[in-house]
C-alpha positions in Angstrom: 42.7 -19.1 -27.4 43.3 -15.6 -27.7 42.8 -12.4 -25.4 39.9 -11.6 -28.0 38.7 -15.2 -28.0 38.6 -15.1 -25.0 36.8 -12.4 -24.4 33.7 -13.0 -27.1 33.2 -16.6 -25.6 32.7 -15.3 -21.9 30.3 -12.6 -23.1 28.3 -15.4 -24.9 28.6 -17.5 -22.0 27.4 -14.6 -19.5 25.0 -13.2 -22.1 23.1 -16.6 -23.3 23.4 -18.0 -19.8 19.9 -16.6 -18.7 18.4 -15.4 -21.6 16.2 -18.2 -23.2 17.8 -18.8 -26.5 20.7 -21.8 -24.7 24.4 -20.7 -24.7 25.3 -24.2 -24.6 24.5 -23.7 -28.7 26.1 -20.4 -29.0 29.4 -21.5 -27.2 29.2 -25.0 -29.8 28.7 -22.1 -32.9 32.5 -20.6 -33.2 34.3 -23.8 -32.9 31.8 -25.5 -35.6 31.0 -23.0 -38.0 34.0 -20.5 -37.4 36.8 -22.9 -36.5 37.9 -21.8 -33.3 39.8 -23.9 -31.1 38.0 -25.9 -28.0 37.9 -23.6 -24.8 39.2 -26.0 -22.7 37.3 -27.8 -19.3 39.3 -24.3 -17.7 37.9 -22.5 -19.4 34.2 -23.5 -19.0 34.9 -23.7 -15.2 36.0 -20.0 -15.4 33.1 -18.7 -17.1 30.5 -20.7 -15.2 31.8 -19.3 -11.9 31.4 -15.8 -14.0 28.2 -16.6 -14.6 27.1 -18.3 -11.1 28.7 -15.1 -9.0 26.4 -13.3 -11.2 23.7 -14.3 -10.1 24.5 -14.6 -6.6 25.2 -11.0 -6.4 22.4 -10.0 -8.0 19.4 -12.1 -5.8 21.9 -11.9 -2.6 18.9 -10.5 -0.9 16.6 -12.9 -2.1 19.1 -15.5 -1.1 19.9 -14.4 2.4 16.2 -13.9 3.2 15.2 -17.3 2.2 17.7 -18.8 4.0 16.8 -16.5 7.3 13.4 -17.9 6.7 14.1 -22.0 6.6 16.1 -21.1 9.5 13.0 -20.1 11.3 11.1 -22.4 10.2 13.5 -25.0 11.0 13.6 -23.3 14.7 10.5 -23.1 15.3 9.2 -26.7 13.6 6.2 -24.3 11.6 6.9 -23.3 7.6 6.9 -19.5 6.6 6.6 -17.9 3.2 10.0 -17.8 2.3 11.1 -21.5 4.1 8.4 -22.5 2.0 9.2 -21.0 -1.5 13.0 -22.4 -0.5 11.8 -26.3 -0.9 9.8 -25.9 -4.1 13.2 -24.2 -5.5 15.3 -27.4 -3.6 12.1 -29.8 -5.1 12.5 -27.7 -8.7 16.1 -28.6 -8.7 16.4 -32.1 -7.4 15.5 -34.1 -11.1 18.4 -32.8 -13.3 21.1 -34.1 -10.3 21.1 -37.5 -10.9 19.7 -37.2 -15.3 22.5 -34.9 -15.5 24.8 -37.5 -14.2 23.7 -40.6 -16.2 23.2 -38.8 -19.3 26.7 -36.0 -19.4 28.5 -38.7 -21.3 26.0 -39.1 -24.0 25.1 -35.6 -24.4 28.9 -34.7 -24.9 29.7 -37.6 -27.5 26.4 -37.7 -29.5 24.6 -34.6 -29.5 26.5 -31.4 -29.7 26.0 -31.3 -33.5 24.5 -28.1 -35.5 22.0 -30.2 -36.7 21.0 -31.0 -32.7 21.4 -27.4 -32.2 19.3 -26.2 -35.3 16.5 -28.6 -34.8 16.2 -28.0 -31.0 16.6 -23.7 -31.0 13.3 -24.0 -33.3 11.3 -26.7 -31.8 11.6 -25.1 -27.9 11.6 -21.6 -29.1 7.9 -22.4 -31.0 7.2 -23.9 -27.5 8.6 -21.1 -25.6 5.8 -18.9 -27.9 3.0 -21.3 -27.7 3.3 -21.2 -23.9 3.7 -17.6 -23.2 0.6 -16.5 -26.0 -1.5 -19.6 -24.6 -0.6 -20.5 -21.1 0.0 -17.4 -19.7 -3.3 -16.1 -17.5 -3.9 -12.2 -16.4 -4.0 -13.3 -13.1 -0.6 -15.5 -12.8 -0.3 -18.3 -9.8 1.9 -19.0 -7.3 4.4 -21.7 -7.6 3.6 -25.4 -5.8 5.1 -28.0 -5.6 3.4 -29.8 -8.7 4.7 -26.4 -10.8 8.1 -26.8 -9.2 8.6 -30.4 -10.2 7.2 -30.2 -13.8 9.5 -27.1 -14.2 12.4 -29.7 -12.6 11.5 -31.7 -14.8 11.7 -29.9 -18.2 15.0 -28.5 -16.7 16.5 -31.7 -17.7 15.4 -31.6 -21.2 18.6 -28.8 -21.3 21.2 -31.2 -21.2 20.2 -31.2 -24.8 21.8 -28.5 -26.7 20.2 -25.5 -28.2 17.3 -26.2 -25.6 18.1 -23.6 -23.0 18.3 -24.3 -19.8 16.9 -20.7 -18.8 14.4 -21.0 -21.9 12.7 -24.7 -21.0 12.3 -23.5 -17.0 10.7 -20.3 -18.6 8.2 -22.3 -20.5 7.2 -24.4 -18.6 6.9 -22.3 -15.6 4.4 -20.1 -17.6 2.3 -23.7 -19.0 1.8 -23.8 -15.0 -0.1 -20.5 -14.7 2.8 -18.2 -13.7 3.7 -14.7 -14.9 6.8 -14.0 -16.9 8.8 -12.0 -13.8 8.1 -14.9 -11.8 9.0 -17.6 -14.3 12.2 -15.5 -15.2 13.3 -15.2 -11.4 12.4 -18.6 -10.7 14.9 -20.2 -13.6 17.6 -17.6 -12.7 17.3 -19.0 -8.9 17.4 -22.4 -10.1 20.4 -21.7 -12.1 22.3 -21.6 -9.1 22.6 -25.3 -8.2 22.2 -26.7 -11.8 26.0 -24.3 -12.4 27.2 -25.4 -9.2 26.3 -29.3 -10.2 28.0 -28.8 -13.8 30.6 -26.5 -12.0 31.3 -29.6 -10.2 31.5 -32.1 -12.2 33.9 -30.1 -14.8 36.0 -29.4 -12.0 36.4 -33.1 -11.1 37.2 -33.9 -14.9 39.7 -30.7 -15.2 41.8 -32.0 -11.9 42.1 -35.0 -13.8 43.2 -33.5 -17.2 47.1 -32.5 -17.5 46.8 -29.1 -20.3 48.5 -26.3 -18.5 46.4 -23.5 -16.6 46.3 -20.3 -18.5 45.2 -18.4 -15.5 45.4 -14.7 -16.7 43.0 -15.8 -19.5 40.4 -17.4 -16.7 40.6 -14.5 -14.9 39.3 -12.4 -17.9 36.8 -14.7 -19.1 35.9 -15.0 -15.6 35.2 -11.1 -15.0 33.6 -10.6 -18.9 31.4 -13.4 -17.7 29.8 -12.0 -14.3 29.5 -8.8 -16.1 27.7 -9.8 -18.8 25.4 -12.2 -17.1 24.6 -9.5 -14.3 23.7 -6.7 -16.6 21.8 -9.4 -18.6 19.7 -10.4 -15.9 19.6 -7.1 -14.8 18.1 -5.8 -18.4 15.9 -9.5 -18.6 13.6 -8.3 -15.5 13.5 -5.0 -16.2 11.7 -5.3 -19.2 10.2 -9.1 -19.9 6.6 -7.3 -19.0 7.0 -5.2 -21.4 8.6 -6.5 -24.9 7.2 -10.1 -23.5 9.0 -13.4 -25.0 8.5 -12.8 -28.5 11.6 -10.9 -29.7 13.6 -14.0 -28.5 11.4 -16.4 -30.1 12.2 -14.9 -33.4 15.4 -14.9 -32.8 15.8 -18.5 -32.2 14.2 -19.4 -35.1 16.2 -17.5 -37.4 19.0 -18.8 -35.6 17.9 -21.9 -36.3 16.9 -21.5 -40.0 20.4 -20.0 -40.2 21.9 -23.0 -39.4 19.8 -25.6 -41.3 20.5 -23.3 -44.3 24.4 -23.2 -43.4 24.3 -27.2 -43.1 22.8 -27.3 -46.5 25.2 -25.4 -48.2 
């Protein structure tokens, strides 16, 4: 790859990451329909960590006051607020560990197609709609532990490209009653130990792998990453009251419609 290559695959990769329209479809786009070369297991290491500091930096506060909190808790043998709200993320996280294991072979062989991508950026963007006009209540809920796992749950369902990994945790946190800041923060939260898991398990395949390193290209794919993704999640909460999930609805299914109408051709 090339310095602008380079540079326009970490901005998908940091912009896509935590919006709901899957930027495990955007990133398969250029190499399918454009003909770019493969980024490499390097690269997708460098940009996930983009990504993942991110959104550390962003909820640090967040982070280091639910961890105060199960400290306490753990202290003093009685849950608080945020010890409590820190085990429905750990329960909300636990299901794609072991699917994402079993089924990272398959998904990597057999499904990242356009056709997958087209099919899937349509179907979960209708139920990304259906669940934020029907679901949502004026009065949202809190999350429980039954909302944590179904939203664990239908996390897994984005090993699938074009799903969304951000966009399935959205829906299905709002089918549970919950309002769209919450279900936003909630699947940005949870993005941190599904990257770390796929941050992982890339990391274990790239030590194995014998390409050389081109480390001034990580380094910038890295940094375009964590920008992108922060001012994207910074721009996301500022404004999902307001414009709701509907502008990225539509765009998924003309997306979509783009690329059954590109297969066709």
């Amino acid at each position: 790859m090339d310095v602008t290559q380079t540079v326009i695959l970490a901005m998908i990769q940091g912009i896509t990451e935590y919006l709901p329209i899957s930027s495990s479809a955007h990133l398969i786009l250029p190499f399918e329909v454009l003909g770019w070369p493969d980024q490499g297991l390097a690269f997708d290491v460098a940009v996930h960590v983009g990504s993942l500091s991110a959104v550390l930096v962003y909820f640090h506060r967040t982070l280091l006051r639910l961890l105060v909190g199960t400290w306490r808790a753990l202290i003093r043998r009685k849950h608080n607020k945020d010890s409590r709200f820190a085990g429905l993320l750990i329960i909300a996280s636990l299901p794609i560990i072991p699917i994402g294991f079993m089924l990272n072979d398959l998904v990597e062989t057999s499904l990242r197609t356009v056709l997958v991508v087209a099919m899937t950026t349509i179907l979960f963007g209708i139920a990304l709609w259906v669940a934020d006009r029907y679901f949502r209540t004026a009065t949202p809920k809190s999350l429980n532990w039954q909302s944590a796992l179904v939203i664990g749950i239908a996390q897994c369902l984005a090993l699938v490209p074009g799903v969304s990994r951000s966009g399935i945790t959205m829906t299905a946190a709002l089918m549970m009653g919950l309002g769209r800041e919450a279900a936003a923060r909630i699947s940005f939260l949870l993005a941190i130990p599904t990257i770390l898991g796929a941050g992982a398990l890339k990391t274990s395949e790239l030590l194995t792998a014998t390409q050389p390193v081109p480390w001034n290209l990580l380094a910038l794919g890295t940094l375009v990453s964590a920008v992108s993704a922060f001012t994207c999640i910074y721009l996301f909460l500022t404004t999902i009251n307001r414009i709701g999930f509907l502008p990225f609805v539509i765009y998924r299914l003309m997306l979509g419609s783009a690329l059954l109408m590109w297969l066709m051709l």
